[in-house]
PDB file of N, CA, C and O in Angstrom:
ATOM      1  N   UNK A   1     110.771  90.112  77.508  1.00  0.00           N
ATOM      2  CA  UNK A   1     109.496  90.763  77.309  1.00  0.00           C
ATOM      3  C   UNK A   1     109.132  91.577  78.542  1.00  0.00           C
ATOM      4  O   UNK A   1     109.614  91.330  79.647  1.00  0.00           O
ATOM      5  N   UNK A   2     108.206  92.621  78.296  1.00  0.00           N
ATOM      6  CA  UNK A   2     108.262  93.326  79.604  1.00  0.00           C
ATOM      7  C   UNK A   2     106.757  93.484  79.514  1.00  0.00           C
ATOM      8  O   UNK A   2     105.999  93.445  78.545  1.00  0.00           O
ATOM      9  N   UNK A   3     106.481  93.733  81.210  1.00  0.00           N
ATOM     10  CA  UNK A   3     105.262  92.933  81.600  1.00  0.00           C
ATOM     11  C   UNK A   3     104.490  94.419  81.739  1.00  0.00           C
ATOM     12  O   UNK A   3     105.018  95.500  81.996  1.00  0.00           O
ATOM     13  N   UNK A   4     103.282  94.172  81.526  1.00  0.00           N
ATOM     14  CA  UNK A   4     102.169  95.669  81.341  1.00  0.00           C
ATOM     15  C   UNK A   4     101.546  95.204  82.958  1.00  0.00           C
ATOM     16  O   UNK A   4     101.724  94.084  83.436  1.00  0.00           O
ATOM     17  N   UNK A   5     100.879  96.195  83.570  1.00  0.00           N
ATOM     18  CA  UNK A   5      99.614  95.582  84.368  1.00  0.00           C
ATOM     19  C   UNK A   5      99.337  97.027  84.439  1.00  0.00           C
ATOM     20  O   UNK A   5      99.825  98.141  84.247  1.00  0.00           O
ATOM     21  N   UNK A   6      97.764  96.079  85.010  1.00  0.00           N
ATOM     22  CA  UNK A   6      97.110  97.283  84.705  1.00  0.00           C
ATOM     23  C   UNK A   6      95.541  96.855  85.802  1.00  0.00           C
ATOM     24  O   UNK A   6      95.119  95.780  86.228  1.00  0.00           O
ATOM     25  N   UNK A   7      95.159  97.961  85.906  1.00  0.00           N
ATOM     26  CA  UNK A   7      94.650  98.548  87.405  1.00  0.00           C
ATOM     27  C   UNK A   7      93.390  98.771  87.491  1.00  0.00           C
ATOM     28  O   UNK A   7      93.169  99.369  86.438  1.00  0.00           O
ATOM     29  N   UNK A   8      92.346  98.685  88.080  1.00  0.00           N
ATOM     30  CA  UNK A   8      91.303  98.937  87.984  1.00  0.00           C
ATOM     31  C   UNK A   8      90.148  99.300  86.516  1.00  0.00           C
ATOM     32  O   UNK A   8      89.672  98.366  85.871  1.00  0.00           O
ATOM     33  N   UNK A   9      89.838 100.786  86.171  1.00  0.00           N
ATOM     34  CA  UNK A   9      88.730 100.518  84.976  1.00  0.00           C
ATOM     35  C   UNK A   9      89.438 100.014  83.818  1.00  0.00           C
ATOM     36  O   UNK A   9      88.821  99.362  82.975  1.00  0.00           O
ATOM     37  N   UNK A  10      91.243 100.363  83.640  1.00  0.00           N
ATOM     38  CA  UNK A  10      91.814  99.945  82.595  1.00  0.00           C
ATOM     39  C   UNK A  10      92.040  98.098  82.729  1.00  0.00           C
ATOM     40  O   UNK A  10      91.789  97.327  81.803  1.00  0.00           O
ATOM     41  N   UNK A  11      92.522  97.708  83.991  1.00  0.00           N
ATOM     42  CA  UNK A  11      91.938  95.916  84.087  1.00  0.00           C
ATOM     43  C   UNK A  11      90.702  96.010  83.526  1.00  0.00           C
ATOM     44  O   UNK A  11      90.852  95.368  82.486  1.00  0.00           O
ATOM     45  N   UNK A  12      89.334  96.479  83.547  1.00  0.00           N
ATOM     46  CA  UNK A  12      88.481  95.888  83.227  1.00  0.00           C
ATOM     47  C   UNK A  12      88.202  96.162  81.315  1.00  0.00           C
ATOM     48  O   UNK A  12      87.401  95.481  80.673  1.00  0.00           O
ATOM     49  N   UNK A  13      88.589  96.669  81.039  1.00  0.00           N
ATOM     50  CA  UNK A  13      88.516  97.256  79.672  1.00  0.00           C
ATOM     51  C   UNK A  13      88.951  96.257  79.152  1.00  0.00           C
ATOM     52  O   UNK A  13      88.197  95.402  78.686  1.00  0.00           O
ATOM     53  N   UNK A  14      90.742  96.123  79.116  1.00  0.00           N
ATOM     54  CA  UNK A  14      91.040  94.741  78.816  1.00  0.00           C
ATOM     55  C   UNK A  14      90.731  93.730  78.865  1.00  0.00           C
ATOM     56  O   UNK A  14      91.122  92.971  77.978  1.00  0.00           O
ATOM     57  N   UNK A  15      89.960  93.280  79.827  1.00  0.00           N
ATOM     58  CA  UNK A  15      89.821  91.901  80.605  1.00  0.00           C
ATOM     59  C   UNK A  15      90.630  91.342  80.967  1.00  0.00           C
ATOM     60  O   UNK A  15      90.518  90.118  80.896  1.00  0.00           O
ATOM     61  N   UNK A  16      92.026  91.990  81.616  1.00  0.00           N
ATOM     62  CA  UNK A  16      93.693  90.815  82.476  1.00  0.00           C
ATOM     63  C   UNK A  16      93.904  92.276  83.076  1.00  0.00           C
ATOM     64  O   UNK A  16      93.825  93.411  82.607  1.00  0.00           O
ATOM     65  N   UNK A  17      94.265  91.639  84.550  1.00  0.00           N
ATOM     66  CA  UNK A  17      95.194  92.426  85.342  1.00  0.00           C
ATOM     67  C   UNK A  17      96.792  92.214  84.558  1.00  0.00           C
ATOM     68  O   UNK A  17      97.485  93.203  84.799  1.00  0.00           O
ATOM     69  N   UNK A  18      97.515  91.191  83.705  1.00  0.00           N
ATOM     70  CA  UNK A  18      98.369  92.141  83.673  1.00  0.00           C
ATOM     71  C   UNK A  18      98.670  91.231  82.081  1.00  0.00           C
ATOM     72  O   UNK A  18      97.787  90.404  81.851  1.00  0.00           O
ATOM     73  N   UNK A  19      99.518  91.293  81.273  1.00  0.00           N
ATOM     74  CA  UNK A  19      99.902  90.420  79.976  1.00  0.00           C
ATOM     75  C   UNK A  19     101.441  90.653  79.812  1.00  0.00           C
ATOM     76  O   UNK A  19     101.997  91.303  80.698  1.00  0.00           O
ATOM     77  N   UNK A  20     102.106  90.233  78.870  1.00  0.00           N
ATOM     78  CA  UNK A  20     103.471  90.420  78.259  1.00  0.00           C
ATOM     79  C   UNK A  20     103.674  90.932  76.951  1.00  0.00           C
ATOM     80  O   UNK A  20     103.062  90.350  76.055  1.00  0.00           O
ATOM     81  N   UNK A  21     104.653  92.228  76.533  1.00  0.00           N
ATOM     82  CA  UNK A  21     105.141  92.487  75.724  1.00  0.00           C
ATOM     83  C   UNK A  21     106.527  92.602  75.140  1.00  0.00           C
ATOM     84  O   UNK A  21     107.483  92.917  75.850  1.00  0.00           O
ATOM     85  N   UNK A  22     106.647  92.340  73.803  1.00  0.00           N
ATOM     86  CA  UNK A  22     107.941  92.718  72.686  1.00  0.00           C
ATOM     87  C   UNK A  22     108.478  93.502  72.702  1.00  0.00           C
ATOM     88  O   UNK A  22     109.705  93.573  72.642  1.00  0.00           O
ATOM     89  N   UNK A  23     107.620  94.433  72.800  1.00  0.00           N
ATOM     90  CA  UNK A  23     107.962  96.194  71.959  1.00  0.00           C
ATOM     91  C   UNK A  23     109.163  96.445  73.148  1.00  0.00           C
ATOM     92  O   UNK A  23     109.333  95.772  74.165  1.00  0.00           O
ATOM     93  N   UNK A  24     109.827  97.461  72.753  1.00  0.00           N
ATOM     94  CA  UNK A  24     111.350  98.023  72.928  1.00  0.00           C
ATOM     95  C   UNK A  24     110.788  99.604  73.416  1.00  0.00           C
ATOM     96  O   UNK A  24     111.800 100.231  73.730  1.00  0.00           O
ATOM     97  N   UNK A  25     109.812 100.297  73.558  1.00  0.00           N
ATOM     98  CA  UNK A  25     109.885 101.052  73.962  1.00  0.00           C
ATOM     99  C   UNK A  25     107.890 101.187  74.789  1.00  0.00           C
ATOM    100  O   UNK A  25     106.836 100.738  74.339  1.00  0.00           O
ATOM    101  N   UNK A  26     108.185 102.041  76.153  1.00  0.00           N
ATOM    102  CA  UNK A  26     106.554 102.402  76.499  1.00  0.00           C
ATOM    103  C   UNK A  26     105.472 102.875  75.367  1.00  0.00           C
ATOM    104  O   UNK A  26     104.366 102.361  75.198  1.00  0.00           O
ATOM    105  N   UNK A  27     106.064 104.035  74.580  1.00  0.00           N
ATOM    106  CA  UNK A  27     105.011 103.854  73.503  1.00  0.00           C
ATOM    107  C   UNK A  27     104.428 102.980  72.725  1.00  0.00           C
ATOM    108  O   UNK A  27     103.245 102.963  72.387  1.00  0.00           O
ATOM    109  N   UNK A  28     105.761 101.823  72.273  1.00  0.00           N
ATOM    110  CA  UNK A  28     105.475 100.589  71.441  1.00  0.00           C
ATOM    111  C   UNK A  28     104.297 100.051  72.241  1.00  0.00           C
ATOM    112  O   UNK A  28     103.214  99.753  71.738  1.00  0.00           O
ATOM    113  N   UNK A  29     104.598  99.954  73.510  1.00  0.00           N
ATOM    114  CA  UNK A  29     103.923  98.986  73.763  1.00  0.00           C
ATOM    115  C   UNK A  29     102.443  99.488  74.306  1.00  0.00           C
ATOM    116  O   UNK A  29     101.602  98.657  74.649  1.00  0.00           O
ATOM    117  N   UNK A  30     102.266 100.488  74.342  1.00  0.00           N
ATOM    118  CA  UNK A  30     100.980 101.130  74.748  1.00  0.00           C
ATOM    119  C   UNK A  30      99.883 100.497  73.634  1.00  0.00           C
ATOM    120  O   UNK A  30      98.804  99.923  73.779  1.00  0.00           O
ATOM    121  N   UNK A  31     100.929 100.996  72.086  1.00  0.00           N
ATOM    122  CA  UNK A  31     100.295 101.041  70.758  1.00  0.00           C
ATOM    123  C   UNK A  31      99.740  99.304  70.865  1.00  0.00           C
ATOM    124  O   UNK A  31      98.581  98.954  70.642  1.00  0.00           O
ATOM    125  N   UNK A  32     100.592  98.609  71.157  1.00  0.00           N
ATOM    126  CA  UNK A  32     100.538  97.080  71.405  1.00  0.00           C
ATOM    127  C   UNK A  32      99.278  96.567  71.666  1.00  0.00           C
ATOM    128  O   UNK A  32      98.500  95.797  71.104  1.00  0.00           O
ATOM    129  N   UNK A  33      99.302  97.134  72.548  1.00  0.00           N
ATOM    130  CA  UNK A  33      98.182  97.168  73.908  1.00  0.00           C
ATOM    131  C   UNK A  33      96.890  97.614  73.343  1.00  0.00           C
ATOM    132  O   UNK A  33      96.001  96.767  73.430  1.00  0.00           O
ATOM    133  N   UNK A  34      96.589  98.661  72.822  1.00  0.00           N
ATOM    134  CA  UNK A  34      95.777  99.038  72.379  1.00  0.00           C
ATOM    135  C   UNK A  34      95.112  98.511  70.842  1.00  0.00           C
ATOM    136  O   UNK A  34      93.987  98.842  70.467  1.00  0.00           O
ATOM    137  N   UNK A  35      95.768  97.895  70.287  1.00  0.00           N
ATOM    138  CA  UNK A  35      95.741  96.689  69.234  1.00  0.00           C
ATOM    139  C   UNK A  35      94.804  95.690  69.670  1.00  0.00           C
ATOM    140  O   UNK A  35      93.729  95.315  69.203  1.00  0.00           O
ATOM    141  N   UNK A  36      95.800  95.183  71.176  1.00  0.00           N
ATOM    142  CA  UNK A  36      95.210  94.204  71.557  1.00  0.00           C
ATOM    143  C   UNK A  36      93.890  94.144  71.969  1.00  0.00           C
ATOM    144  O   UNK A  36      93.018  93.479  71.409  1.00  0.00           O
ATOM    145  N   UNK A  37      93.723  94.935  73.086  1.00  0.00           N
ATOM    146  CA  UNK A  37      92.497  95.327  73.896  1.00  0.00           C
ATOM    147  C   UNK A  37      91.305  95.938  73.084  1.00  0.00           C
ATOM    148  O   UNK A  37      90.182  95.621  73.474  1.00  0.00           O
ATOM    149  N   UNK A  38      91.401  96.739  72.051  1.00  0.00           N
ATOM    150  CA  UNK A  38      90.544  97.233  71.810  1.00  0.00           C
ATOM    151  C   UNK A  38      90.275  98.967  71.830  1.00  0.00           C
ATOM    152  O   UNK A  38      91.306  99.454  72.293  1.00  0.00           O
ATOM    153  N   UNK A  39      89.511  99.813  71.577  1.00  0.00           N
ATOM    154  CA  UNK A  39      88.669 100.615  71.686  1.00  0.00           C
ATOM    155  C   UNK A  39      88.481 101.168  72.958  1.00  0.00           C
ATOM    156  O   UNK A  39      89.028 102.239  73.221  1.00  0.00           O
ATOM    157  N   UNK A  40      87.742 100.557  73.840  1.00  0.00           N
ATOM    158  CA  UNK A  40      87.420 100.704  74.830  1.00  0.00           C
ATOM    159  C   UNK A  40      88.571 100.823  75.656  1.00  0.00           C
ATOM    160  O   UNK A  40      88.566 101.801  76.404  1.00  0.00           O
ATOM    161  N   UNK A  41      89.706  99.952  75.711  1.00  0.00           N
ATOM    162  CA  UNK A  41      91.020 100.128  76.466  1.00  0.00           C
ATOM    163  C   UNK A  41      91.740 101.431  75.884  1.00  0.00           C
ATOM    164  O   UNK A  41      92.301 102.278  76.579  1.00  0.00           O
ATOM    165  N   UNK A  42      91.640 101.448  74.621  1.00  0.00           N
ATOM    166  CA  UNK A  42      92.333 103.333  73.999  1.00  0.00           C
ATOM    167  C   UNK A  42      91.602 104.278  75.020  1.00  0.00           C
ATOM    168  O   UNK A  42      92.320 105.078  75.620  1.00  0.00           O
ATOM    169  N   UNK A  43      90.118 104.275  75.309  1.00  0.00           N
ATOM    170  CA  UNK A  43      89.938 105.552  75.977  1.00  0.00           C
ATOM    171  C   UNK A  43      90.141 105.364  77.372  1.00  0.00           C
ATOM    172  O   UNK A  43      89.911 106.124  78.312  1.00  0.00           O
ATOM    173  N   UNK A  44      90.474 104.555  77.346  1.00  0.00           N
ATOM    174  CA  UNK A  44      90.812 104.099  79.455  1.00  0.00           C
ATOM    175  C   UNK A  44      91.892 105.027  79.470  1.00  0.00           C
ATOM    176  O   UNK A  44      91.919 106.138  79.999  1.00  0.00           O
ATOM    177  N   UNK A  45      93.034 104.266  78.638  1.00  0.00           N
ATOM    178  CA  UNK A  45      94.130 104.625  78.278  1.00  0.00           C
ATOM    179  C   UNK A  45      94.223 106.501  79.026  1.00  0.00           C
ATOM    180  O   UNK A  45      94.705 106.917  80.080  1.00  0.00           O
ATOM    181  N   UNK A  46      93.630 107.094  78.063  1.00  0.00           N
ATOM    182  CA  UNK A  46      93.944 108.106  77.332  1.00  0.00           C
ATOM    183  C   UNK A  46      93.390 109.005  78.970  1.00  0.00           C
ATOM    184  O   UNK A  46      93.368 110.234  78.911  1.00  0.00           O
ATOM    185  N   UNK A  47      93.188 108.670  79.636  1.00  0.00           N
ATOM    186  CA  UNK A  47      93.128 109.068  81.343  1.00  0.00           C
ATOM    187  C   UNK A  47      94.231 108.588  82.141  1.00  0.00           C
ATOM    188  O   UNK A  47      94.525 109.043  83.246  1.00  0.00           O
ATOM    189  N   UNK A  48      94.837 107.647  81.540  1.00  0.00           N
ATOM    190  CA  UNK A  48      95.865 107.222  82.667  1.00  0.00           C
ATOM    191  C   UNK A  48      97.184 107.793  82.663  1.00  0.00           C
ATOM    192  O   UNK A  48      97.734 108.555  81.868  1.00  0.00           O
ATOM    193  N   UNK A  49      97.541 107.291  83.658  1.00  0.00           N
ATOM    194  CA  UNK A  49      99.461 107.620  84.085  1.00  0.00           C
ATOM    195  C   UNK A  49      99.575 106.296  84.217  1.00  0.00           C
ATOM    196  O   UNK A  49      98.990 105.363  84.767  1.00  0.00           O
ATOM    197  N   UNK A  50     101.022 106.615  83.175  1.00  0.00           N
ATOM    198  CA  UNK A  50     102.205 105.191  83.332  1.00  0.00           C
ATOM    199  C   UNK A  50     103.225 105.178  83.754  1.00  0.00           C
ATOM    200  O   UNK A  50     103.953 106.043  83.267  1.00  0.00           O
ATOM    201  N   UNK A  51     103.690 104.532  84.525  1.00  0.00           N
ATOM    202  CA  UNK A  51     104.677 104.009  85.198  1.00  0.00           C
ATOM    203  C   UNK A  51     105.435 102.889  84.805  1.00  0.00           C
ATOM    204  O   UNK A  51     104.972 101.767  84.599  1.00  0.00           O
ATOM    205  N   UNK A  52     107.286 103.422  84.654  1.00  0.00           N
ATOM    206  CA  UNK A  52     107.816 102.153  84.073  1.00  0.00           C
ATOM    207  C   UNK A  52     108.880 102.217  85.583  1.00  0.00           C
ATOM    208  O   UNK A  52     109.702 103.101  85.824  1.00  0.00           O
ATOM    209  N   UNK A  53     108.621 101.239  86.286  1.00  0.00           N
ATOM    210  CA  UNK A  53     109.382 100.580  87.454  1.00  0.00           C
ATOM    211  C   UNK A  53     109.021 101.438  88.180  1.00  0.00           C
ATOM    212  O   UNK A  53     109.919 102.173  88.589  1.00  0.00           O
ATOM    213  N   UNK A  54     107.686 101.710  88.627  1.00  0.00           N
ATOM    214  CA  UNK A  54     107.474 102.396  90.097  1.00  0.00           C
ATOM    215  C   UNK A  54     108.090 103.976  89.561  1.00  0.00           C
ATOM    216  O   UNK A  54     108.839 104.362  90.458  1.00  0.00           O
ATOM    217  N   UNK A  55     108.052 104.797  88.668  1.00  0.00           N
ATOM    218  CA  UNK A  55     108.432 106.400  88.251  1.00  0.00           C
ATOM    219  C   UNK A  55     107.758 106.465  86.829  1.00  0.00           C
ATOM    220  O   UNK A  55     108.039 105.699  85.907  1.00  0.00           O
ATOM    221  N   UNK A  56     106.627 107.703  86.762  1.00  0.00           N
ATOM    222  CA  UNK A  56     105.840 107.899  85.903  1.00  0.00           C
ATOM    223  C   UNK A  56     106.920 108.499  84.543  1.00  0.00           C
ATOM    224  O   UNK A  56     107.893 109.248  84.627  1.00  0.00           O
ATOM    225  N   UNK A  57     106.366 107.904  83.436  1.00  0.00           N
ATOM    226  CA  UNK A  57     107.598 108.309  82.350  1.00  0.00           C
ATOM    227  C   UNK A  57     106.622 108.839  80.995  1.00  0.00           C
ATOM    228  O   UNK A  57     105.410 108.953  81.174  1.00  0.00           O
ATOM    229  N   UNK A  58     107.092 109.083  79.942  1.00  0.00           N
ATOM    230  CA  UNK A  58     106.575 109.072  78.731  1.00  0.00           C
ATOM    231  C   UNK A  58     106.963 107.799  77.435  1.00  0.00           C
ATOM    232  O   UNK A  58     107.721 106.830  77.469  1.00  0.00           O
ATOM    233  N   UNK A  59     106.190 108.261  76.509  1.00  0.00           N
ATOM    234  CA  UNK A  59     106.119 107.266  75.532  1.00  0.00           C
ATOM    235  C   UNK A  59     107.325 106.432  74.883  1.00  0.00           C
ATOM    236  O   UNK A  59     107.402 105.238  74.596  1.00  0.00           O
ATOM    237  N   UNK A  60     108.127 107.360  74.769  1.00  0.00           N
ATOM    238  CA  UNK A  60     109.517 107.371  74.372  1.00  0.00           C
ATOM    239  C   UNK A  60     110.796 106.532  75.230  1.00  0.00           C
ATOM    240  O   UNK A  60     111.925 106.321  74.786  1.00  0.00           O
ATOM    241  N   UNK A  61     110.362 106.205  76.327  1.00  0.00           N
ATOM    242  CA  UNK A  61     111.332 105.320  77.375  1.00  0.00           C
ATOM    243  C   UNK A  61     111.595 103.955  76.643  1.00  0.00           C
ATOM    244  O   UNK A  61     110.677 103.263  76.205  1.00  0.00           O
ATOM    245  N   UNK A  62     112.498 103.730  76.577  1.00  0.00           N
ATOM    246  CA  UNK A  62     113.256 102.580  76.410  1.00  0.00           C
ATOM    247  C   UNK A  62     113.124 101.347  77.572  1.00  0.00           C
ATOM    248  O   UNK A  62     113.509 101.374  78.741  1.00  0.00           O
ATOM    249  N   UNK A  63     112.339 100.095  76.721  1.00  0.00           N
ATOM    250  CA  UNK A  63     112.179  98.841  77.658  1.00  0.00           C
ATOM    251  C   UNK A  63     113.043  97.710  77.578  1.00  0.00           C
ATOM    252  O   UNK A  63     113.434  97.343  76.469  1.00  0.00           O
ATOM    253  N   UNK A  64     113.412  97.072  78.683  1.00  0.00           N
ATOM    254  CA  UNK A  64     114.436  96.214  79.018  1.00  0.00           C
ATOM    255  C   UNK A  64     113.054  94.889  79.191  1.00  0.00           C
ATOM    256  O   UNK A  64     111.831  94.994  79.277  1.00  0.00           O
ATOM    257  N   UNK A  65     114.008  93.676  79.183  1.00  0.00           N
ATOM    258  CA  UNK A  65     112.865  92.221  79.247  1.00  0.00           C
ATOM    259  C   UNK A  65     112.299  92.480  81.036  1.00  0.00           C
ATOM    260  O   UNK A  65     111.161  92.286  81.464  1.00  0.00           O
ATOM    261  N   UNK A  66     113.113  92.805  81.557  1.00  0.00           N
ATOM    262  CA  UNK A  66     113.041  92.990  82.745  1.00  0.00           C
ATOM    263  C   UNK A  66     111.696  93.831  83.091  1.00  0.00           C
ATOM    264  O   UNK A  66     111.104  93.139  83.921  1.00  0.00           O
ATOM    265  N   UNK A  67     111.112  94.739  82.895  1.00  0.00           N
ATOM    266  CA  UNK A  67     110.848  96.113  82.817  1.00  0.00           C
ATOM    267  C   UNK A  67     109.175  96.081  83.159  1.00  0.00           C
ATOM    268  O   UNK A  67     108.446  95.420  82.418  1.00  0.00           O
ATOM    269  N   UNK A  68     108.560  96.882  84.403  1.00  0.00           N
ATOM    270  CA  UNK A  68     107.333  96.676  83.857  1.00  0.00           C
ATOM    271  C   UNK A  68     106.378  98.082  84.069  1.00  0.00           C
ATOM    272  O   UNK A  68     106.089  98.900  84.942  1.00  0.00           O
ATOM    273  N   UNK A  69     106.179  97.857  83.046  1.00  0.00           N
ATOM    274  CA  UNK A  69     104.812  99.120  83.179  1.00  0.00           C
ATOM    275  C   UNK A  69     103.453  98.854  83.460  1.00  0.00           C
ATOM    276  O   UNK A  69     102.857  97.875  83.011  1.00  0.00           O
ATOM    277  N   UNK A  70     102.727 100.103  84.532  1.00  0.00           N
ATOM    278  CA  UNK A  70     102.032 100.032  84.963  1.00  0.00           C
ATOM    279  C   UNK A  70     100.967 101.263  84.687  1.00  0.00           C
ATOM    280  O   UNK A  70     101.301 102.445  84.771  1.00  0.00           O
ATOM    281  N   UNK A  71      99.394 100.740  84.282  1.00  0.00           N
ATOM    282  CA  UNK A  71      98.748 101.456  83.820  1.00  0.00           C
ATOM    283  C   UNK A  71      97.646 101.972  85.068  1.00  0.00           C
ATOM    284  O   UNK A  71      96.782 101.335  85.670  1.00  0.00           O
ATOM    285  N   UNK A  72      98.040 103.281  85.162  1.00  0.00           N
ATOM    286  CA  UNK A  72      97.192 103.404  86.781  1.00  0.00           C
ATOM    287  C   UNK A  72      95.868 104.482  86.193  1.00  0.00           C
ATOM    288  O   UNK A  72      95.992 105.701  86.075  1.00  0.00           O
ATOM    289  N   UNK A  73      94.583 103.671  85.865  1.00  0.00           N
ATOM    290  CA  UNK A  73      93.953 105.722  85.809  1.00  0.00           C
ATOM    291  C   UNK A  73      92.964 106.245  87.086  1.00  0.00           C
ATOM    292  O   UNK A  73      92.259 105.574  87.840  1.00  0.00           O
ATOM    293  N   UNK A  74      93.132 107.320  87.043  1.00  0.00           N
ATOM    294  CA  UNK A  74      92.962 108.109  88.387  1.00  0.00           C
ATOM    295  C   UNK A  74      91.404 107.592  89.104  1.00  0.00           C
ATOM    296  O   UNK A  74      90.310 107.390  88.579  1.00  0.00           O
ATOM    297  N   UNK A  75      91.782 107.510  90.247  1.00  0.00           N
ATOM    298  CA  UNK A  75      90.853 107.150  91.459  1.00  0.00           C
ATOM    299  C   UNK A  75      90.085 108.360  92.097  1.00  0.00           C
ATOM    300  O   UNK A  75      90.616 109.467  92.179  1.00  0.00           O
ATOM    301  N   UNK A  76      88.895 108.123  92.518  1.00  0.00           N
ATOM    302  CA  UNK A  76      88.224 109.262  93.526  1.00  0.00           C
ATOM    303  C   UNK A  76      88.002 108.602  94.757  1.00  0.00           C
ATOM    304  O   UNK A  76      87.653 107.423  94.710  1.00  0.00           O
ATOM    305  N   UNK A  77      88.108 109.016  95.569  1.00  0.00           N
ATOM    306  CA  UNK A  77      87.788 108.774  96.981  1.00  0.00           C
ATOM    307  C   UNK A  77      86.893 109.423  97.726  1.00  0.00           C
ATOM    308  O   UNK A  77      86.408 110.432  97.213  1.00  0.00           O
ATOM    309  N   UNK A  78      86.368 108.978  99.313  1.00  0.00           N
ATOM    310  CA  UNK A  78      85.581 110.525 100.168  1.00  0.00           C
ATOM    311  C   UNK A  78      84.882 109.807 100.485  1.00  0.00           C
ATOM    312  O   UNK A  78      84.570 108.649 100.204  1.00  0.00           O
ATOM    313  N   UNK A  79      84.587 110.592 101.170  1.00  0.00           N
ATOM    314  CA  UNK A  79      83.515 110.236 102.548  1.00  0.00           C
ATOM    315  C   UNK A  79      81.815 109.525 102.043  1.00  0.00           C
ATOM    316  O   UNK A  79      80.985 109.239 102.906  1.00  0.00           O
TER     317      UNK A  79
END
């Protein structure tokens, strides 16, 4: 199974920094995810960049049990 986590407003949407999935591919498991979580996690979603092993990919990547994706959505910073 390959492991999701997930990062700031998208952690809070969900409610878990991180869970486990089935699905065989990043899209599967987005769709997964968004099953799971809800509504509110779809539009987190739909701002973020994913990352499968530390390199941002698309939906279509192929997941190993090993494998984990990471749901990052964008930060502001400053003074």
């Amino acid at each position: 199974m390959a492991t999701l986590r997930l990062f700031a407003s998208a952690r809070e949407a969900a409610g878990c920094g991180s869970d486990t999935f089935a699905e065989k591919s990043v899209g599967g498991l987005l769709d997964a995810a968004i099953e799971r979580y809800g509504t509110p996690f779809a539009e987190v979603l739909a701002t973020c960049r994913v990352w499968l092993n530390g390199e941002e990919v698309g939906r279509e990547e192929t997941l190993c049990d090993s494998d984990e994706v990471a749901v990052l959505p964008p930060v502001s910073g400053g003074l």
